[in-house]
N, C-alpha and C positions, 0 to 999 in steps of 0.2 A: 234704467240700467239693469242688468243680467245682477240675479242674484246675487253666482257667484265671487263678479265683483265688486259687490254692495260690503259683503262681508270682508272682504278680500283689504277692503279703502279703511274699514272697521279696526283692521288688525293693525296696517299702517299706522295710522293715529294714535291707538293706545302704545303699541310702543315706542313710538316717537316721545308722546307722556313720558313713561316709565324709564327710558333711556336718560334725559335729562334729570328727572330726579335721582336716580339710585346714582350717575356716576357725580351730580353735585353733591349730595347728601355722602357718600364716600368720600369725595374728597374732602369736603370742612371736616368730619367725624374722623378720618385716619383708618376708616373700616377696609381694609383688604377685600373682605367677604360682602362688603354692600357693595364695593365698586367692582368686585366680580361678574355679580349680580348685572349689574350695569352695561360691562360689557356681553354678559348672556344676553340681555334685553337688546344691546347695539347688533347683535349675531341675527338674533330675532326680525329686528326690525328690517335687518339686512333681506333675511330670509321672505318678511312679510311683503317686498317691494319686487322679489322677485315670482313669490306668487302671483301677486297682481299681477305681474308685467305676463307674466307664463300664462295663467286661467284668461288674458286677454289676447292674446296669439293662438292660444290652442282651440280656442271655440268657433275660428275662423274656418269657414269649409274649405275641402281641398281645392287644390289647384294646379293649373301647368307644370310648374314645378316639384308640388308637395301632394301628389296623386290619390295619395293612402293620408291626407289629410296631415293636420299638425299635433294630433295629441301626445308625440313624443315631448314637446319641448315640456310638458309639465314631468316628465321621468327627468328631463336634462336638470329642469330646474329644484327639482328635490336632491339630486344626486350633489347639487352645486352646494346647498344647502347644509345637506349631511356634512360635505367636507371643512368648511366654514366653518359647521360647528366645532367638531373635533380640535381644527387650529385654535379654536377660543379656549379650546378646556385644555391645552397644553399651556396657553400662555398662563391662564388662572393656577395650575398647579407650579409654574416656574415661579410666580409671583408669591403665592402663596409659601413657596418651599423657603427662596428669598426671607421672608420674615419671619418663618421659624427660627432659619440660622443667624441671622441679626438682630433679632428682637425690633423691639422698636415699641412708641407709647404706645398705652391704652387707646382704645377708640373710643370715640363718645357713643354710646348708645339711645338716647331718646328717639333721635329723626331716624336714625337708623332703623328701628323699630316700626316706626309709623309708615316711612316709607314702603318698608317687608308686607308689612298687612295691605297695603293699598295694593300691591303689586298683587299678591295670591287672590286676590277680591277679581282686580281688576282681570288678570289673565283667567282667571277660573269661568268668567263671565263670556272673553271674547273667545276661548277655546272652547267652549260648549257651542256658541253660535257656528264656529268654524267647521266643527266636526260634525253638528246637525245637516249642514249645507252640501259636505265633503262627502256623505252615505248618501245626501238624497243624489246627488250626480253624479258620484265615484271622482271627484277630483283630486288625483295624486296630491297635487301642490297643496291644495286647502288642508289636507288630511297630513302633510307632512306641516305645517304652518302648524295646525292645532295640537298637534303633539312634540311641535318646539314649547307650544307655551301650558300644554299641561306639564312638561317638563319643569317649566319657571316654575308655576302653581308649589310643587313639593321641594324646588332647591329655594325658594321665598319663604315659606313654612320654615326650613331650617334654618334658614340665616337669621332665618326670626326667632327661633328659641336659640339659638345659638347663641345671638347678642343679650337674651333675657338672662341664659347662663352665667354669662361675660357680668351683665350688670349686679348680678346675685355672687358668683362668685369671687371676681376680679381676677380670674386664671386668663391672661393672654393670650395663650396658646389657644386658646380655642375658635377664636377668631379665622387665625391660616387653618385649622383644621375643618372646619368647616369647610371655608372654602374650596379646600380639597374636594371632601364629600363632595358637594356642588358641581366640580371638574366632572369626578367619576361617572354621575349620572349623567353629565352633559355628555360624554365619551358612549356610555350605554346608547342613550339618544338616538347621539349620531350616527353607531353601529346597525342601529335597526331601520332607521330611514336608510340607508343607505344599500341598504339589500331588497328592500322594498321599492325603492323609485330605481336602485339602477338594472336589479336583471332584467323587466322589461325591454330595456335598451338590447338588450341581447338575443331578442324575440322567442323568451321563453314562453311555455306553454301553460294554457289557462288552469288557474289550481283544479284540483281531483274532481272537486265537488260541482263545479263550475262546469268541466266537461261530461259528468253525469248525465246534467240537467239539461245539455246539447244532447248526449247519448239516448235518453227518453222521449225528446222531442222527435227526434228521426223513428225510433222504433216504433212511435204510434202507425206509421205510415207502412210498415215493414211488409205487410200483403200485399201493396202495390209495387215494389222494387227487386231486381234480384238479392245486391247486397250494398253495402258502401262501405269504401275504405279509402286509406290517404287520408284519414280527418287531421287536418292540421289548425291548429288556434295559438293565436298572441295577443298581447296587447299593446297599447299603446295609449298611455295615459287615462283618458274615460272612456277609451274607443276598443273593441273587441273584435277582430278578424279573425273570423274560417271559415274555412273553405276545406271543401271534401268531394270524394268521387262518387257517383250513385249511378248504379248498375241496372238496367231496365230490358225486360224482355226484349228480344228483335221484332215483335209481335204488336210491343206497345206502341202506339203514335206519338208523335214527334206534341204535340197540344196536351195528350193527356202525360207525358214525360214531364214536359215543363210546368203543368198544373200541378206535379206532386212536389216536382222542386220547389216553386214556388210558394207552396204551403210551406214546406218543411224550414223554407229560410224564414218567410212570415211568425212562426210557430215561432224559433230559436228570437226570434227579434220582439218578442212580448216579452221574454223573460230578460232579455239584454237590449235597452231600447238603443242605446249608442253601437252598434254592432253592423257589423258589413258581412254578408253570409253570402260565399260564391257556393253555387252545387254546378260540375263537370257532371252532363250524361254521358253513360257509352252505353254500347250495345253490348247485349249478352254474348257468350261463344257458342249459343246454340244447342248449350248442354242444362241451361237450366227448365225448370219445373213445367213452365209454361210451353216454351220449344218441345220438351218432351211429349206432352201432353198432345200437343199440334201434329207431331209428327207419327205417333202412335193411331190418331183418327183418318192420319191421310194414309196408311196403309191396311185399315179394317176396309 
């Protein structure tokens, strides 16, 4: 099985775990903020079923239909994610608001506790593997996946001193307050996933540094061409499209034309192995360096 879905099956599972316990352990306990948790972990798991399902659709080569390949559905599937979350972290702050203005008992703290620590242990673990696997490929989903649950990792930390608070102090309130906290990051979250998996949908163009390192690849080559322009780049999940114009003597042949393109897209494809590099020739207007040069010896 593909790596990516090794880890992918990984993510599933643990939150499947962590979903049944935090929202059992909230409900016997009364805890607002464990069963928050609970439902951040159900958002999660949501989230983790739709990676899989995405990083096993988008790995598939193109076809009749899908020409330029599938790596969109992992921007679709993150974008799907982000929104998901945010509706969780409205419900948790509704819920949370709820028992400030009503009060209501104490929650048990013990399991509460125990559960919080298994959760930061357990998520701290699968979102290291996640996000190991998510750099080596560049997979939107995996890389939105591991920072839903390094998310968990610090709202599980606070629930967890939270409820130490609770059992040292006996202030109630602190309980819906936290869980607020918890909303707020889950809202941050989901604001930065959600501009990261959905501009690609938009066929924005490869960050600065990114199109640099295209820019220096063509310039090695820069003695052999007149010039290139039209450089255009997008992406598209772990897949990287450009394409650009490159300008050749009317001197140079048609073999040695295509042997420079040819490098120039090979070159761009070391540093981007998932990458599709079209290079358009055309022919110069007869005004450049070499034309010159030509036409200066046919009238000595």
């Amino acid at each position: 099985m593909d790596e990516r879905l090794r880890v992918a099956q990984l993510s599933v599972m643990s939150n499947s775990f962590l979903v049944v316990g935090k929202l059992t352990i909230g409900w016997l306990s009364g805890s607002v903020s464990v069963i928050s948790e609970g439902i951040h972990s159900g958002i999660d798991l949501v989230a983790a079923l739709i990676a899989f399902f995405s990083v096993r659709e988008a790995s598939r080569p193109a076809d009749d239909n899908h020409q330029f390949g599938h790596g969109k559905i992992e921007n679709v599937a993150g974008t799907i994610e982000a929104l998901l979350i945010f509706v969780a972290a409205v419900w948790i702050i509704y819920e949370a608001v709820e028992k400030l203005s009503h009060g209501g008992a104490p929650p048990e703290t013990g399991w509460g506790v125990v559960i919080m620590a298994i959760s930061a242990g357990v998520n701290y673990y699968v979102s290291f593997r996640l996000m190991a696997v998510a750099r080596k490929t560049e997979s939107v989903a995996l890389e939105a996946d591991a920072l839903h649950l390094r998310t968990d990792v610090y709202t599980s930390l606070g629930v967890l001193f939270g409820l130490i608070l609770l059992k040292l102090t006996g202030w109630t309130l602190l309980d819906p307050i936290v869980a607020i906290g918890v909303a707020l990051l889950i809202i941050k979250a989901s604001w930065d996933l959600l501009q990261e998996a959905f501009m690609p949908l938009l066929d924005q163009r490869l960050p600065e540094e990114e199109e640099s390192q295209i820019q220096e690849r063509i310039q090695r080559h820069a003695a052999k061409y007149v010039n290139v322009h039209a450089i255009r780049t997008r992406r598209a999940g772990a897949e990287r499209h450009i394409d650009m114009h490159m300008v050749f003597c009317k001197k140079t042949s048609i073999e040695e034309s295509y042997d420079i393109s040819h490098r120039v897209a090979r070159e761009i494809q070391e540093i981007f192995p998932r990458s599709t590099v079209l290079v358009h020739q055309e022919p110069c207007d007869e005004r450049c360096g070499d034309c010159q040069k030509a036409h200066r010896k046919e009238n000595e």
